[in-house]
N, C-alpha and C positions, 0 to 999 in steps of 0.2 A: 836742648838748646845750648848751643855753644858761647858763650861769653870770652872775648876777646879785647885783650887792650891794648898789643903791642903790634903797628904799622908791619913790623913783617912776617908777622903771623897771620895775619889778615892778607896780605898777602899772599902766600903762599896758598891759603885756602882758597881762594880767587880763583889763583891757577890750578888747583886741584879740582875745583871745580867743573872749570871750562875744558879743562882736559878731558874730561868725564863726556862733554859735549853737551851739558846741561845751563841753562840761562838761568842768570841772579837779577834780583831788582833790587834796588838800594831804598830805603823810606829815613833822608837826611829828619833825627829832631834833635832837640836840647832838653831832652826825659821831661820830666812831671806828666807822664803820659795821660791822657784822656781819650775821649771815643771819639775825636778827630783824627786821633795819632793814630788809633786802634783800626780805624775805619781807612787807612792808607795801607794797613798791612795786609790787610783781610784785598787791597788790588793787585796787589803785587802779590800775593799769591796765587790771585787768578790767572794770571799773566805769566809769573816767572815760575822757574822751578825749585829757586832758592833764596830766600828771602834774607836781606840782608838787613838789620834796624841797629844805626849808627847813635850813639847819647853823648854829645857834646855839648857843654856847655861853652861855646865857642866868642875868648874873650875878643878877642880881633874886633867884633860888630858891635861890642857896648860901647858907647861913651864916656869918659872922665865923671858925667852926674850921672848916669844910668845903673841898673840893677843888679849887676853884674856879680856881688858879693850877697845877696840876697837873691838872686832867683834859686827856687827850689830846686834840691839835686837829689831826691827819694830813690836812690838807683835800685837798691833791694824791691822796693816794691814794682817800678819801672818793670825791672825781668821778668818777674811774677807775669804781667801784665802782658806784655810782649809774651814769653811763652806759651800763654794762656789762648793768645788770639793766633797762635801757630807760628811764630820768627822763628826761624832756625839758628840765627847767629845774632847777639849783640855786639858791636864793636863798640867797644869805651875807652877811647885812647886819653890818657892823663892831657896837662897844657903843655906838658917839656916832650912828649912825645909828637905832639902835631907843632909845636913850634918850638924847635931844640935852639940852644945858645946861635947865637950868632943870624937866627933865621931873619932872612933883609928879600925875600921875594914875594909879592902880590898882584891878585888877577885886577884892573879895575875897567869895568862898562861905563862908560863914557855917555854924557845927557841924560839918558833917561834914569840915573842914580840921583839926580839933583834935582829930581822934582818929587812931590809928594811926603812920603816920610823921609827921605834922601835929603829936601830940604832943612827939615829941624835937625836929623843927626847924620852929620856930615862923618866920612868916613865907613857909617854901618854897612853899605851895599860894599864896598870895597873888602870888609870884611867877611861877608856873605860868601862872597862868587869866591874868593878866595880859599875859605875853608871848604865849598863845597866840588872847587877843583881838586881841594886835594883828596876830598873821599871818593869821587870818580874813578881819582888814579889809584887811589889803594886798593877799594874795594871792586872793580872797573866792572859795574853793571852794564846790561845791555836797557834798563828802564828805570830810571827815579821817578816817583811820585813824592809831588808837592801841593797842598792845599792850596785851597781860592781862596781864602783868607788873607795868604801872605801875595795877592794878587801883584805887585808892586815888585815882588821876589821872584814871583814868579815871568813875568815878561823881561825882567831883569840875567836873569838864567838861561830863558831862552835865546835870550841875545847872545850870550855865553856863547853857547853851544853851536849856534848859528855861524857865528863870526869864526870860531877857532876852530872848524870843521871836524866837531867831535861826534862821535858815532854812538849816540847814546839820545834815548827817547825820552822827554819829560812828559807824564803823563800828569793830567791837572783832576782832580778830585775836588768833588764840592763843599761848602762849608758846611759842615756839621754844627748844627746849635743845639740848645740844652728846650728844655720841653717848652720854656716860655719864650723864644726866638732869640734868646741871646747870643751872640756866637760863642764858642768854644774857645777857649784860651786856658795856657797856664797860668797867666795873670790873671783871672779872673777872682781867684782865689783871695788875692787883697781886697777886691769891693768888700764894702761895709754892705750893710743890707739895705740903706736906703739908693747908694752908689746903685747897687745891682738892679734895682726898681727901677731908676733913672735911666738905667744906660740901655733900656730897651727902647729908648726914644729913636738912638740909632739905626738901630732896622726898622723901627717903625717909619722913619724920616726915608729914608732908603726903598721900603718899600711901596712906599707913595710914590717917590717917585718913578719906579718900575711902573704902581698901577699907571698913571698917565703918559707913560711913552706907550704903555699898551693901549688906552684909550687913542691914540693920536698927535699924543706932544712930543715935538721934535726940537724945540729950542731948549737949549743948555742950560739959559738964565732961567729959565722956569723950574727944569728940575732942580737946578741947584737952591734953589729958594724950596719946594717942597721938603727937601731933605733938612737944610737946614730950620725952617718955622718947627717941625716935629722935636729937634733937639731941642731949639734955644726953650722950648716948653720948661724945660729943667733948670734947676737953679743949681744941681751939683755937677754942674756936665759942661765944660770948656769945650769951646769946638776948635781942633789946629785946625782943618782943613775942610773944606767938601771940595771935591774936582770930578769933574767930567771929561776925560780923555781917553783916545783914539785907543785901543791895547797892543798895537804895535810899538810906537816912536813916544808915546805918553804925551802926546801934544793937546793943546787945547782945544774945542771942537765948538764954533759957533751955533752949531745944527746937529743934530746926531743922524744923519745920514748914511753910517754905517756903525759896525761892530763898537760900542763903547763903552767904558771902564768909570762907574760910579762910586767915589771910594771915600769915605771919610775916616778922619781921626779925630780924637777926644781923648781928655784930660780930666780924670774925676777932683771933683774940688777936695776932699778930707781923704783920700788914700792915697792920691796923684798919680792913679794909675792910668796907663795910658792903653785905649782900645782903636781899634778898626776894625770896620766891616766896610764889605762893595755887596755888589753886584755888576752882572755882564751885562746891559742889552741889547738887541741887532745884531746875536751873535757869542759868540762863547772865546774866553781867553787860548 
């Protein structure tokens, strides 16, 4: 496996690549790898013939209060990891390498970045599409795969790619959780142990309300109320949001009458760490 950190070296193997007449797919994270991360590489290898797995920890999308100096960056063991599940290439480019002196250009997606998590951290989607335009252009796969977890990033991107008629396929993977229905995060790692007990309210709340659109409920206020009674159970678990909308435009949906995006967020009270999980239903993002 190849470990790369300089844009034009990466580069260059792109085009050495494609020259070859062989297809790469890119798997965009920010390392502390787990079997979410592990479980995108393992598609794009099905799919591509060259795997590409990018580790930035890309400052652009934190906030001024956000984790930014504290999120984990285990890179040694990261490759391990990645090599292990078959990546061919890591690209690790430093902060002055993807954002050199004087850098003053950004992608930004318009409405659907200011609602949902867009709403509390103003600026992150801006950050997002930003930095993953520019590992398109470096690395210029023919497929990125992106988790349903980051559901929100992910319609987000697709708008992207849509709008700016770019030739590149976003392939969406399902959430991976851990054996008791938690989803998988790097952050997960700060719950405390009572946190981690609690915060399976989330999908519990979540998956309730899945079961009753499958029963037959189609009103929005209904589900949003099952999802939420499951959480407020917890006394360590803040809720920012529950929403129920459309997975195109992120709009609100009085009836769910077609394809729709149930996403919540939460705030642990003693590690203040902050989770989401969705689901799709009527339909897949």
């Amino acid at each position: 496996m190849k470990i790369i950190k300089s844009v034009a070296e990466m580069k260059n193997l792109s085009s050495t690549i494609h020259r070859s007449g062989s297809s790469i797919g890119l798997v965009p994270t920010m390392g502390a790898l787990h079997k979410g991360h592990l479980s995108l590489l393992e598609r794009i290898n099905n799919c591509c013939d060259y795997s590409v797995m990018s580790i930035f920890v890309n400052p652009a999308q934190f906030g001024p209060k956000e984790d930014f100096s504290k999120y984990p960056r285990p890179f040694d063991i990261d490759c391990e990891k990645a090599q292990a599940a078959g990546c061919d290439a890591v690209f690790a480019p430093s902060d002055d390498e993807m954002y050199p002196k004087n850098y003053s250009t950004y992608v930004n997606v318009e409405n659907i970045t200011e609602r949902l998590c867009g709403a509390s951290r103003p600026g992150h989607f801006r950050g997002v599409t930003t930095v993953v335009m520019k590992l398109f252009n470096i690395v210029n796969p023919q497929v990125a795969v992106f988790g349903q977890k980051d559901a929100q990033q992910v319609i987000v991107l697709k708008r992207m790619v849509h709008d700016l008629n770019m030739s590149i396929n976003i392939d969406v993977a399902p959430i991976v959780r851990e054996d008791d229905g938690l989803a998988m995060s790097s952050r997960n790692m700060y719950l405390t142990q009572e946190e981690h007990r609690d915060a399976l309210m989330i999908y519990k709340g979540i998956k309730a309300a899945q079961d009753i659109y499958i029963a037959g409920e189609r009103s929005s206020n209904v589900l949003n109320d099952a999802v939420r009674n499951e959480i407020m159970k917890s006394e360590l678990i803040d809720i920012e949001y529950v929403e129920i909308f459309d997975t195109v435009q992120l709009q609100k949906m009085e009836y769910v009458l077609s394809p729709a995006l149930i996403a919540a967020a939460c705030r642990t009270k003693q590690s203040k760490t902050r989770l989401i999980d969705n689901c799709v239903i009527g339909g897949t993002l």
